[in-house]
N, C-alpha and C positions, 0 to 999 in steps of 0.2 A: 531339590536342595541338597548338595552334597556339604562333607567335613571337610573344611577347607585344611585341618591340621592334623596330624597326627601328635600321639603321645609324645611320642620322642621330639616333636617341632617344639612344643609349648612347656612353657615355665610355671605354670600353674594352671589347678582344673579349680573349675566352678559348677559347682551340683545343682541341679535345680528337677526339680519332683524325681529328687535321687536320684539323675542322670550327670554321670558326669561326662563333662564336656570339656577338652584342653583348650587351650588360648593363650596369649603372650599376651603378657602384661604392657612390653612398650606401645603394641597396637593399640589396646583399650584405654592407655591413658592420651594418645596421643587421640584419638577420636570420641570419647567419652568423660566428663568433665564429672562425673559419677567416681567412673575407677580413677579417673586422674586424684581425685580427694580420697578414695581408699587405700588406695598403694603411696600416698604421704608418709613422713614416717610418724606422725599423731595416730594412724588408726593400726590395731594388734593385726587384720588383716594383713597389712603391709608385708609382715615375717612370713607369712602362712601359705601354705602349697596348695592345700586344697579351702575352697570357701564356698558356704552354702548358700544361694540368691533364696529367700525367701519370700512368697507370694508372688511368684515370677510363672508367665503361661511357658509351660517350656517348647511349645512349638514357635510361639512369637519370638520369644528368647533367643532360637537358634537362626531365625534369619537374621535378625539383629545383629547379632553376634559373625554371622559370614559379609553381614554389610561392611562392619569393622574391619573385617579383615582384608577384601575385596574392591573396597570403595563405589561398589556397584549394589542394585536389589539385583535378586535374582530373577529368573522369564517370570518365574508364575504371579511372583508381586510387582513387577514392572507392568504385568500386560492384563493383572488384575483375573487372573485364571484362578483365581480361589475367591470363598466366599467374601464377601465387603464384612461380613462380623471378622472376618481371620486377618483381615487387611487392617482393619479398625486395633484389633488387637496386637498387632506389628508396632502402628505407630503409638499408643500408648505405651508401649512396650518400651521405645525407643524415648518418648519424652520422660517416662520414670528412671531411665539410664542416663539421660540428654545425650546422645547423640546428637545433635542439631543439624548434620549434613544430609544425615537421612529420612529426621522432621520435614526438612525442606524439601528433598526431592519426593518424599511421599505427599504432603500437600499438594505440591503443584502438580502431580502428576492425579490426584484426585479429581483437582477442579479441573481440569481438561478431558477428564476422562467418567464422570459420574455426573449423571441429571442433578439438578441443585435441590429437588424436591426428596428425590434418594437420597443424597449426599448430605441436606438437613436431620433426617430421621437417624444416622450413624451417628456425625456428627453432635447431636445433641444426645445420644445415648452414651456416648464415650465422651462427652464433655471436654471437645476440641472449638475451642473460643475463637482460632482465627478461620476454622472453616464453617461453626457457627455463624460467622460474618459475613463471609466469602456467599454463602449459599443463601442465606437473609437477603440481602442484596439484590441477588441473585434472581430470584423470586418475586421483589418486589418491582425489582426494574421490568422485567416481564408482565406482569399484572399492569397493565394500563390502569386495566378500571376492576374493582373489585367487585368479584361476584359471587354468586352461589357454588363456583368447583373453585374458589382460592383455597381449601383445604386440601384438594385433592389429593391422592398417593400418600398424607401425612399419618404419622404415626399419634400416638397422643400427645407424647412429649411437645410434636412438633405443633400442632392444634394449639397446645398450652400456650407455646411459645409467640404464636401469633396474634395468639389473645392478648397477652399479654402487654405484646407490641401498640396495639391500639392503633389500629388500619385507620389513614383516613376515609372513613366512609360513617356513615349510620350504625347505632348501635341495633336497629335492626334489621339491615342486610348482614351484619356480621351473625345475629341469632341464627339467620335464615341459612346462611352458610353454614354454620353449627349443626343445623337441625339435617341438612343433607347431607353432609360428613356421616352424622351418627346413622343414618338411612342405612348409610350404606356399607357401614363398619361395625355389625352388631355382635362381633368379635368383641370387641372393646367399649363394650357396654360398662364394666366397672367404673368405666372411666368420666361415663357418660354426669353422672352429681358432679364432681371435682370441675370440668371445662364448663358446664350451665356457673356455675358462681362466677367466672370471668365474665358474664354478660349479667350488664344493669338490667335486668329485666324488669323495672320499674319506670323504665323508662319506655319499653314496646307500646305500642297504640292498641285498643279494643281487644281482640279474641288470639292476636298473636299467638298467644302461649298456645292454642289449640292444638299446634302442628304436633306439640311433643306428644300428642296422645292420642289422633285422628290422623290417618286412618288406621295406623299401628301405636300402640303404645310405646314410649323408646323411654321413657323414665316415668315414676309415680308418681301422680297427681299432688299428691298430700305435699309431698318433697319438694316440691315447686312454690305451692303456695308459703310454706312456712321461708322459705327460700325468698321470695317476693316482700315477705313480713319483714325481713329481716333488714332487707335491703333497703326500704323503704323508713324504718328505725331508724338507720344509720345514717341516711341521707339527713334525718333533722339533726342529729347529733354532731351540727357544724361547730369547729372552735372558730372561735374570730383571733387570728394571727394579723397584727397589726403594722404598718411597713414594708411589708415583707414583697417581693416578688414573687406572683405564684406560676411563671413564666420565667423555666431557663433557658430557654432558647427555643427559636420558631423550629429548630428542627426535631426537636421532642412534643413540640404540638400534632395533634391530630387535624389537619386539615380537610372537610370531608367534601367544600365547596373552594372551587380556588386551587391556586397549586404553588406549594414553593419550588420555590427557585435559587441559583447562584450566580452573583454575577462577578465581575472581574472589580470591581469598583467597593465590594464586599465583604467583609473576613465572615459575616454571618448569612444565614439564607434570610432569604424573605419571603415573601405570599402575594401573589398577585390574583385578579380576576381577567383573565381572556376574552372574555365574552360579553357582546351586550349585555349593561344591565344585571348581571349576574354576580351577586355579591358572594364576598369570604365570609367563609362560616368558618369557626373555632372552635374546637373543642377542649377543653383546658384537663379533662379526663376526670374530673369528679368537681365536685363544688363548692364554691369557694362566696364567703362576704365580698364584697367589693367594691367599690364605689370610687373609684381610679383609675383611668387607664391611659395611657402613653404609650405613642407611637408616632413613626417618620413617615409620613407623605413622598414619593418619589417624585420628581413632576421632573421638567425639563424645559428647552429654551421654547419648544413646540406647546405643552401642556405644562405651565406655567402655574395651576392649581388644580385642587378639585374638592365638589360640593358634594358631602357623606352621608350618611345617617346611621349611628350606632345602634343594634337593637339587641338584648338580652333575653337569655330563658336558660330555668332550668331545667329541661325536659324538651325541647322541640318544641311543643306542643303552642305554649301560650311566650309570645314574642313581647316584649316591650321596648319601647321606646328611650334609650336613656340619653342620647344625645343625636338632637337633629339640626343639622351646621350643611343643608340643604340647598339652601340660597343665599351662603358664601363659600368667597373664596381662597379657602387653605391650604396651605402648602407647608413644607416642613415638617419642624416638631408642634406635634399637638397631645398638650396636658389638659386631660378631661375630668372631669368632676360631676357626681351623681348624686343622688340619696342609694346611700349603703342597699343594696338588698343581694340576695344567693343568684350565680349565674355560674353556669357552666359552660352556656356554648355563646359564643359575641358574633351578629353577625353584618359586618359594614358592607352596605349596599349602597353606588354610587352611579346615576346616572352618565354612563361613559362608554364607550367601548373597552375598556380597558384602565385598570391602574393599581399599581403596586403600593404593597406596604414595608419599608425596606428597613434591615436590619434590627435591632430591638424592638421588642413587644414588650409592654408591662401592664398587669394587670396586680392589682393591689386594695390592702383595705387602707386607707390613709388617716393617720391623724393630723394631716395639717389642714387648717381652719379655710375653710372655704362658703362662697355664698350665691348660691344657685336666684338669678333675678325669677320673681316671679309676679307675673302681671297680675291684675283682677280676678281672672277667671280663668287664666291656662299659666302653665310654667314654659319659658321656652327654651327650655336646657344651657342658658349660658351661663356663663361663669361674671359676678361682679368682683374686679379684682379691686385689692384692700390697699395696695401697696405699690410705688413706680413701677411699671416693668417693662418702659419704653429703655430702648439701648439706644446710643448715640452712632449707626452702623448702615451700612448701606446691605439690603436686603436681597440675598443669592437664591431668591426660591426655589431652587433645583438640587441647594446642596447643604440650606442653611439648618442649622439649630439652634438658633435664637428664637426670640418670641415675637420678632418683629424688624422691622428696618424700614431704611429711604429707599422709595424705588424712582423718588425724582428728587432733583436739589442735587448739588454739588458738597460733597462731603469732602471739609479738608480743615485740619490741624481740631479735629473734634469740633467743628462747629457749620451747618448745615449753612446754604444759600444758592440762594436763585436770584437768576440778572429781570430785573424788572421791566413789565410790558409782558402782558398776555403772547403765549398761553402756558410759558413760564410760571413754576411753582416747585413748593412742597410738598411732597405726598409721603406720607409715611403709614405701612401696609401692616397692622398683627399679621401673625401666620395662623389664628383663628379667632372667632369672632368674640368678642366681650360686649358686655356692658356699660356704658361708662356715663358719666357726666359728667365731667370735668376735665382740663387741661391746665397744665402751666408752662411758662416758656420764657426763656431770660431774651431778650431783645438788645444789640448790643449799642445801638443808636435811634435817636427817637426816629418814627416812619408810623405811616397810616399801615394798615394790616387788617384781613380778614379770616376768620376760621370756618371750613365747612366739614361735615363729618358726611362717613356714608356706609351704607350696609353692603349695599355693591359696587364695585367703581362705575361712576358717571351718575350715580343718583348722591348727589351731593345736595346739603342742607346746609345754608350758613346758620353759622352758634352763636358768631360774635363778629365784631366789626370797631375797630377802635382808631382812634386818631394822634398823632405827637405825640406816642407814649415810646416811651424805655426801662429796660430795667425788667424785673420778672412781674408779669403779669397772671395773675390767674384769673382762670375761664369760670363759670357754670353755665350746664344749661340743662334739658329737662334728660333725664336717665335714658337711654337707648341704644339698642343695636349698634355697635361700631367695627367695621375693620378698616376704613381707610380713615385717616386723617389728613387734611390739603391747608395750608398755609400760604396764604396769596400776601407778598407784601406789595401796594401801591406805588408807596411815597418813600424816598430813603437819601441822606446826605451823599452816598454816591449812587455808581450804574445798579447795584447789589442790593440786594435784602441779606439781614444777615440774621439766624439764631443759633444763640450761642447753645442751648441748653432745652431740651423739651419733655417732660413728666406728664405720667398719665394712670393713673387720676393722679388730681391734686391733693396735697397734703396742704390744708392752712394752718 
């Protein structure tokens, strides 16, 4: 690294651990947005020949400073022939001065030239954020699948920082990986309390904890268990936050079954299952009240629905049942409703080869009034809705958020109809299943008409059957399962059946 100036070139020196150094001022302001605001004329520097850089490394300083001048690094930092702390120290060197052309070419010149797992442990010791990212990334997109050496080469900083992140996998493959890091790094034993607090260990199964002390001891037994105490404390110490989303986005969830995805049709990720049978597991990263949850169904012109089942826990361990919509068929938005209880991980398992849950996730504690039907002897997780929630709309199940629509009938000027003579009708579909008993329906001329409901289409049940009526009729009939509703008219003063108007339930 040579003096690209001499004395007699430069219009002022700059001292730095009492070395001085000459330099032109038009250089440094024209490349440094630092001196360009010191040699203003607000700052007393401006008048001043010599100026002392304070807390400045002065070996970093002087390459800095021949970038300035040169427009170029020099071999040994271009081709990284000195140590990665002295290269580290270069470009913080230069983001405390902004430089920014030399930020940039030292960046890029990083990631093309440093392993991501190296380039993380710099990175986060010199508290450089976009190549904190860059190597994050990095790392992650390489790890398929998470295992016991995803720490590997990491510093603690770097361990921290993973923890931190909350991998989607198991909270106890990530101990497990923990416990082999620290195997094998007993250099960095201090560190070893501070990174176990990042793991729920209250969450591990049976004798897990054994490893940290069998067959080597890697931390104090005592320290664990009060550790375990503590954690376990806190986990009852839940607030109830009520409203609230405890879901900002699918791509800050831990996914440990399933996998998000982006699609072009998308502004957010979403979560699919790939595989037979093989449901999304959630993990929401601590535990929350809840009794709420909203999400979009993906389907398409091919896979038109699909039959779910929601299950909760807060630990892995003991799974329940909070919503099972099994043996209907859903599509769209689906607003679910529970009895309140703690969950932390949700996991929807749906008989398919395959299906997505696309764009928002919400999971919340709700204060709006809801009423879970429940039979004799078992609950069967639907929802009795209190209030119309039929739309007057023809139903897109591939793309809709509505709660429902016609998927037969002729929808036109807001009033529904079908040309009479089998096997012509109405059918109008929720996009999940309710409970209901009741209908009402404005009729716009007298005609004979029949209603049949049904849990699945084709197992249809007539409710009602009426003759030379018009005008809004309302229905009852005994409470039960519905997602489809079908509206046959017989008889009608023209070719048409016509209804004006359809509510569900009825209000009398």
């Amino acid at each position: 690294m040579g003096n690209s100036l001499s004395n007699g070139d430069s219009d002022v020196i700059l001292i730095v651990e009492n070395t001085k150094i000459p330099a032109h001022k038009s250089k440094l302001i024209e490349h440094s947005e630092y001196f360009k605001a010191m040699f203003s004329s607000y700052f007393i520097e401006a008048a001043q020949d010599e100026i002392t850089l304070e807390d400045t490394n002065l070996k970093a300083f002087k390459r800095v400073l021949e970038y300035i001048h040169t427009g170029r690094m020099d071999y040994y930092l271009q081709n990284l022939r000195i140590p990665l702390g002295e290269v580290f120290e270069v470009l913080v060197c230069a983001q405390y001065f902004m430089v920014d052309a030399l930020i940039s070419d030292m960046t890029s010149n990083l990631k093309k030239k440093v392993a991501p797992r190296v380039l993380l442990n710099y990175a986060l010791a010199h508290s450089s954020k976009e190549l904190i990212s860059y190597s994050t990334n990095k790392i992650l997109k390489n790890a398929k699948h998470t295992d016991i050496r995803i720490f590997d080469q990491f510093s603690p900083l770097a361990v921290k920082h993973f923890l931190n992140i909350r991998l989607d996998t198991l909270e106890s493959l990530m101990f497990i990986a923990l416990v082999e890091w620290m195997r094998k790094n007993p250099a960095y034993s201090d560190s070893f309390p501070k990174l176990l607090k990042q793991i729920d260990l209250h969450l591990l199964k049976g004798k897990q904890m054994d490893v940290l002390f069998e067959p080597v001891k890697l931390i104090d037994r005592d320290y664990c268990q009060n550790l375990l105490i503590q954690q376990r404390e806190q986990d009852k110490k839940l607030q109830k936050v009520v409203n609230t989303n405890f879901i900002t986005s699918i791509s800050d969830l831990c996914i440990f079954e399933g996998r998000k995805i982006c699609s072009s049709d998308s502004t957010v990720a979403s979560v699919a299952s790939w595989h037979h049978e093989r449901p999304i597991i959630i993990d929401l990263k601590k535990p929350y009240f809840i009794n709420c949850l909203k999400f979009f169904i993906k389907t398409n012109n091919i896979r038109k629905h699909l039959r779910y089942t929601v299950l909760a826990s807060a630990n892995t361990r003991n799974w329940k049942v909070v919503i099972d919509h099994s043996t209907y068929d859903c599509s769209g938005q689906q607003t679910l409703y529970f009895k309140e209880c703690t969950i932390r991980y949700i996991r929807i398992h749906a008989e398919t080869d395959y299906f997505i849950i696309n764009g928002k996730i919400e999971a919340l504690l709700s204060t709006e009034p809801f009423d879970i039907h429940r039979a004799r002897y078992y609950s069967t997780t639907l929802i009795v809705p209190k209030a119309n929630f039929v739309q007057m709309k023809t139903l897109s199940t591939w793309n809709s958020t509505i709660s429902g629509g016609f998927i037969y009938g002729e929808l036109t000027d807001g009033h529904i109809r079908h040309k009479l003579g089998e096997p012509d009708s109405i059918v109008y579909k929720f996009s999940q299943p309710y409970v209901i008993d009741s209908v009402k329906l404005l009729l716009r001329e007298q005609c004979n008409y029949h209603i049949e409901v049904a849990p699945s289409f084709g197992l249809w049940k007539r409710v009602v059957a009426e003759m030379n009526v018009s005008g809004w009729s309302s229905i009852s009939f005994k409470r039960q399962p519905v997602m489809y509703i079908r509206i046959v008219g017989t008889k009608a003063p023209s070719e048409y059946f016509y209804v004006d108007k359809l509510e569900c339930p009825c209000k009398y």
